[in-house]
C-alpha positions as CSV (number, residue, x, y, z in Angstrom):
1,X,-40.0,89.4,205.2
2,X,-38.4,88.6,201.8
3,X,-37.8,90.8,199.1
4,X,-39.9,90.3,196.1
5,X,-38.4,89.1,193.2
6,X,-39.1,88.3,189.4
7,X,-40.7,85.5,187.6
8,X,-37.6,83.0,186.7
9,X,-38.4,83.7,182.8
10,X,-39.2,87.6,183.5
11,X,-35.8,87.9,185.3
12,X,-33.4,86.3,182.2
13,X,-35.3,88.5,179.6
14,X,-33.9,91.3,181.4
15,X,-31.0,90.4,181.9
16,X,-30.8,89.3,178.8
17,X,-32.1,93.1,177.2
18,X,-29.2,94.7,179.5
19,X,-26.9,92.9,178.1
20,X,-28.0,93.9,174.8
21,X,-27.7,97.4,175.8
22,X,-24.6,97.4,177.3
23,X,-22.8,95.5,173.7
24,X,-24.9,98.4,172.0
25,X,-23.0,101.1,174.3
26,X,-20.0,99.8,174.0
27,X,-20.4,99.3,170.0
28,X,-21.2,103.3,170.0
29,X,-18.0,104.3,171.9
30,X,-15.7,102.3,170.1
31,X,-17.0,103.8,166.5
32,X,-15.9,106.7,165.2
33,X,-18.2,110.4,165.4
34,X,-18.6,111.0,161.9
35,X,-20.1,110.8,158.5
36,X,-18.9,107.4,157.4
37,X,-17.3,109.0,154.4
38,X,-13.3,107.4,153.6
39,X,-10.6,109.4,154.2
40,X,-8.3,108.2,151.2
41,X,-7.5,108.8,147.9
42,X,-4.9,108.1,145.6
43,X,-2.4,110.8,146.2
44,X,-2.1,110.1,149.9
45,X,0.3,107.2,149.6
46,X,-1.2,105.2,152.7
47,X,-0.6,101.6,152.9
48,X,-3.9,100.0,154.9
49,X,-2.3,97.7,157.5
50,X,-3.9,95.3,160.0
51,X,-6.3,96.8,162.2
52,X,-6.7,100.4,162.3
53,X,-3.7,102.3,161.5
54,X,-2.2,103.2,157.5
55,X,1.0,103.9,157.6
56,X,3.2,105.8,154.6
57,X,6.5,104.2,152.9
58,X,9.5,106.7,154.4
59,X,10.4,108.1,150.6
60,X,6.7,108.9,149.7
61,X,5.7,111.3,152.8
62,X,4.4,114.7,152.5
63,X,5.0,117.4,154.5
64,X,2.6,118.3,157.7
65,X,1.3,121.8,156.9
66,X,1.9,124.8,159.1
67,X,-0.1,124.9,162.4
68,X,0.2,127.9,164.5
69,X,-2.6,129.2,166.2
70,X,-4.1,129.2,169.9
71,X,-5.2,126.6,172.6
72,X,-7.7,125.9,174.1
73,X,-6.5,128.5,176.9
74,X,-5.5,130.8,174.4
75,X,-1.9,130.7,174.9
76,X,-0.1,130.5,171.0
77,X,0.6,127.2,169.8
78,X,2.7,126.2,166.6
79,X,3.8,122.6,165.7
80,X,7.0,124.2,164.5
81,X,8.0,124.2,168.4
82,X,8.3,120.3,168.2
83,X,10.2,119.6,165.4
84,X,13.0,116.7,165.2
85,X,10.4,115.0,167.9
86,X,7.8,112.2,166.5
87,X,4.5,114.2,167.0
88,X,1.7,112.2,167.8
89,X,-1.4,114.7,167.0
90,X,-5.4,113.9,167.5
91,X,-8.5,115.1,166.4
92,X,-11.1,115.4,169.4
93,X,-13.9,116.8,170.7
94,X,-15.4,116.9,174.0
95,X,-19.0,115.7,172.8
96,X,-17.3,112.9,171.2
97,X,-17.6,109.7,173.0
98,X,-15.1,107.8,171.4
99,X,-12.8,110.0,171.7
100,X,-13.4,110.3,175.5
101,X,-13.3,106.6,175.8
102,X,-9.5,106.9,174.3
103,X,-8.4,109.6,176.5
104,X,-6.8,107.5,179.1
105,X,-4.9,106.3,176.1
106,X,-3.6,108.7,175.3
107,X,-3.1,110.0,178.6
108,X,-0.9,106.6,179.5
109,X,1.4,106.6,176.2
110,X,2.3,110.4,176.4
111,X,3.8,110.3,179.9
112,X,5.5,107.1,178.9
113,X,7.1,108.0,175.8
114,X,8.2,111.7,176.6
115,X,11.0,110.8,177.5
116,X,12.0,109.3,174.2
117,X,11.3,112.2,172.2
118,X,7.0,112.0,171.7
119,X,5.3,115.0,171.7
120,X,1.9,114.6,171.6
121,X,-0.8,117.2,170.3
122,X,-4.3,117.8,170.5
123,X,-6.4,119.4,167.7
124,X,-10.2,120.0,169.9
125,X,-12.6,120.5,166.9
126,X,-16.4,122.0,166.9
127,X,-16.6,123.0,170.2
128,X,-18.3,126.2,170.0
129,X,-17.4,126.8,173.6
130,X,-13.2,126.0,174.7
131,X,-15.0,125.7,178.1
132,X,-16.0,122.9,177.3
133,X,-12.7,121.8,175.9
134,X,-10.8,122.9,178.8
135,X,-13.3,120.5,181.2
136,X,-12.5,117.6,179.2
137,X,-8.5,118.8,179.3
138,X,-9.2,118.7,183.5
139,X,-11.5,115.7,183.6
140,X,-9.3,113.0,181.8
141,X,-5.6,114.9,183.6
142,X,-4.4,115.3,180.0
143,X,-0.9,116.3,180.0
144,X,-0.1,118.0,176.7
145,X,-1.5,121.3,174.7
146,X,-4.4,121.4,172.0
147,X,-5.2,123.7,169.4
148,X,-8.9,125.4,169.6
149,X,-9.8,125.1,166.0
150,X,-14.2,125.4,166.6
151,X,-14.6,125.3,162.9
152,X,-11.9,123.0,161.5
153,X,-9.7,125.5,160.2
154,X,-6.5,124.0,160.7
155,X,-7.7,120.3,159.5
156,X,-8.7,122.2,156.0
157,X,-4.6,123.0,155.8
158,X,-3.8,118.7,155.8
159,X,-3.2,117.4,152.2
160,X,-5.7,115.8,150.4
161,X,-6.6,112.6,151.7
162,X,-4.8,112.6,155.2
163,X,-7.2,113.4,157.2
164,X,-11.2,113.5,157.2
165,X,-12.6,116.4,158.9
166,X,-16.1,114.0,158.9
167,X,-14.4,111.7,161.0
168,X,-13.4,111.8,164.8
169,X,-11.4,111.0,166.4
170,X,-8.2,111.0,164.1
171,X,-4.9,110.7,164.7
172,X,-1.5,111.1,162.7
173,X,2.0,110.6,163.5
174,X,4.3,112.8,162.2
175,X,8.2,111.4,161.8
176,X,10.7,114.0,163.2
177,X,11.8,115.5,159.3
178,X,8.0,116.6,160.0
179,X,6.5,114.2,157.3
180,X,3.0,112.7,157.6
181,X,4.1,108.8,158.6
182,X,0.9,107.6,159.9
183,X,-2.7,107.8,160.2
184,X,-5.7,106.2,162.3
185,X,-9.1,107.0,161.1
186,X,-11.0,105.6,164.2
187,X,-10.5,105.8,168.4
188,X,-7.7,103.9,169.6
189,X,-6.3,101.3,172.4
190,X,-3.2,101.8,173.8
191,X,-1.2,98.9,172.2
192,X,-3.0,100.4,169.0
193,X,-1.8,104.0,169.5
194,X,1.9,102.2,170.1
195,X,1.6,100.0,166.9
196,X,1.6,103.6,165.6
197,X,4.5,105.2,167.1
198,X,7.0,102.4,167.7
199,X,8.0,102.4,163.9
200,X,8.1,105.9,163.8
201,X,10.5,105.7,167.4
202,X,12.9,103.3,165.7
203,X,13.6,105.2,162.6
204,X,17.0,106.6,162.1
């Protein structure tokens, strides 16, 4: 007895709507969570490169602003621990799908460049519950600490213009004087998240 299957025409309309769906899905996890709104402004001294990341001329960077708080275990956290290393620091959220969709990502390039002096930081943002946070820490084997900053606290502290607290996931590079060197306003590939950092890695 055969199985029963679809009218020729029936079948390739639905194949033809799942295929649909899945370019939908993968247009949603590839596109940032947030508002829309640009995070630039005339002060900021980006430079908009090809694809996704700005990057900052060495003589016009600002200084990253003091983090210290907890993570998402409550242990204390400062980004002062890190300095003379190129700090590689994202804005996540475990409700975030793009930002789960670079995860292994980031997950890849921080083992890889550890060794050359990359630290890389995590900044988990309105997550009412660190729970939550700390799943998404276990799920995705992420190797490196992240501040637990529920109601953007810590994102307020960035100069004007470099960095969106609408818009996640973000990432910035910070150089090893601890200067604001680079900025993506948008999830990442790896050779993406390495068009970022190289630079940064071969600056003397």
């Amino acid at each position: 007895m055969s199985a029963c299957r679809a009218p020729r025409g029936l079948a390739n309309r639905r194949r033809a709507i799942v295929l649909a769906t899945g370019a939908a899905i993968t247009a949603l996890t590839l596109t940032a969570c947030g508002s829309g709104v640009s995070g630039g402004s005339s002060d900021t001294k980006f430079v908009t490169g090809k694809g996704a990341v700005d990057t900052v001329p060495k003589g016009d960077r600002t200084e990253v602003p003091d983090l210290t708080g907890k993570d998402i275990h409550g242990k204390p956290l400062s980004i002062g621990d890190y300095k003379g290393k190129v700090v590689v620091l994202n804005v996540w959220g475990s409700w975030c799908a793009p930002c789960i969709a670079e995860a292994p990502n980031f997950v890849k390039v921080a083992k890889e460049t550890e060794a050359q002096g990359v630290q890389f930081l995590g900044i988990n943002t309105r997550d009412p519950d660190a729970a939550n946070a700390r799943k998404f820490e276990r799920d995705h084997n992420v190797p490196y600490p992240s501040f637990y900053d529920p109601i953007g606290r810590l994102m307020l502290r960035f100069p004007k213009g470099s960095l969106n607290p609408q818009i996640i996931p973000t990432t910035i590079v910070i150089d090893r004087d601890g200067k604001i060197a680079a900025r993506a306003l948008r999830p990442l590939s790896e050779e993406k998240l390495r068009d970022m950092i190289d630079p940064i890695l071969a600056e003397k």
